[in-house]
C-alpha positions, 0 to 999 in steps of 0.5 A, spaced: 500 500 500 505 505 501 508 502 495 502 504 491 502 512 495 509 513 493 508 511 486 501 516 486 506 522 491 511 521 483 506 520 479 501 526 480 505 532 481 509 529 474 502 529 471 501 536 473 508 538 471 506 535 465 499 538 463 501 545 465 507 544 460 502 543 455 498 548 457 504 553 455 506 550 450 499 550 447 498 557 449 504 560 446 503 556 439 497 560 439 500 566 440 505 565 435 500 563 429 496 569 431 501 573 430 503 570 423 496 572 421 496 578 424 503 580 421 500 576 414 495 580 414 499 586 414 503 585 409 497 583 404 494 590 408 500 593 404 499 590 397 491 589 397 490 597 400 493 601 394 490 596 388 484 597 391 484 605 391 486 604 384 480 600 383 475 605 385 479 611 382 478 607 375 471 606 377 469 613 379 473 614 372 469 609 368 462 613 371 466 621 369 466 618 362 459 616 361 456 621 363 452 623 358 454 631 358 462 628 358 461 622 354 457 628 349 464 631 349 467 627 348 465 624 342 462 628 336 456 628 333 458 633 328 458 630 321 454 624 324 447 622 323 443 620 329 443 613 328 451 613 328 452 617 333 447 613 337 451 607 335 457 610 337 455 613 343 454 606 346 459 603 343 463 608 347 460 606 353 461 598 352 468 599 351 468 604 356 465 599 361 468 592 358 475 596 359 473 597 367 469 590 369 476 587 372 475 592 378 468 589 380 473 584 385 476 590 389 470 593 391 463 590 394 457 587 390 452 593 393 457 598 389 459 594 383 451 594 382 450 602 383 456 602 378 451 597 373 445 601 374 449 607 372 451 604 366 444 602 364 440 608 366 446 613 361 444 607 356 437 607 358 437 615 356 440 615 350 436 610 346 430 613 348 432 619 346 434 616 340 427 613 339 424 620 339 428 623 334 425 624 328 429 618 322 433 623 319 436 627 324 443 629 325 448 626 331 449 634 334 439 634 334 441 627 338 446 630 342 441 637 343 436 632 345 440 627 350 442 634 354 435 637 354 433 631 356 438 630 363 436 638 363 428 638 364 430 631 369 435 634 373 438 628 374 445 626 372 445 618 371 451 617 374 452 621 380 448 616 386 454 611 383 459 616 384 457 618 391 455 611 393 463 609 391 465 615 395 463 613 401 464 606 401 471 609 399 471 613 406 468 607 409 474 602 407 478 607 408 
């Protein structure tokens, strides 16, 4: 019996000792992995941080030239009938917007949709604008129209996108 008592007097404070190594051990290797992640983050902090501000840079960039009163500048309707410059018009936009789709991964869904819809509403605009002009009317009488129209709605298609941009940008960072 004392036998038994000796071996248990051994035995227990050796398992304590034990359990509570492993305990620090434990511990300490957690502290060590979230270090790593944090300092991982960091890293990927500095490389993704400045990537996703271009994104959004280029984004409000896309929205600026598609602005009707922009894009209107830009391409000429001078010389043009109203269906090329229709049809430049949106080619424009396509390109525009093709050139720029790769952005969508760096920001949020809800952005990336304001900037769509945006794209749609300019789209929208300047085909029914151009349905309501007469058959052979000029690129320049399209691009009357189209400002008249923005004009008389006082609205700027683009503009909620661009301000919904800006403040996830302030957001973010």
């Amino acid at each position: 019996m004392e036998l038994i008592i000796d071996i248990l007097k051994i035995t227990i404070p050796g398992l304590i000792v034990a359990i509570a190594m492993y305990k620090l051990v434990q511990n300490q290797n957690e502290r060590d992995y979230k270090l790593r992640l944090l300092q991982l983050k960091q890293k990927n902090g500095e490389v993704v941080v400045p990537i996703r501000l271009q994104a959004y840079e280029r984004i409000v960039l896309l929205l600026e030239r598609i602005t009707p009163s922009n894009l209107l500048l830009r391409v000429s309707g001078s010389g043009h009938t109203g269906s090329d410059y229709h049809r430049m018009l949106l080619s424009e936009i396509r390109n525009e917007f093709s050139h720029n789709m790769s952005q969508q991964i760096y920001m949020s869904e809800q952005a990336w949709q304001q900037v769509k819809h945006a794209r749609e509403e300019v789209v929208n605009l300047i085909n029914r604008t151009y349905q309501e002009m007469p058959d052979k009317s000029k690129g320049t009488d399209l691009a009357k129209r189209i400002l008249e129209s923005i004009l008389a709605t006082e609205t700027d298609p683009t503009a909620r996108a661009i301000t919904f941009v800006k403040q996830e940008i302030a957001q973010v960072f």
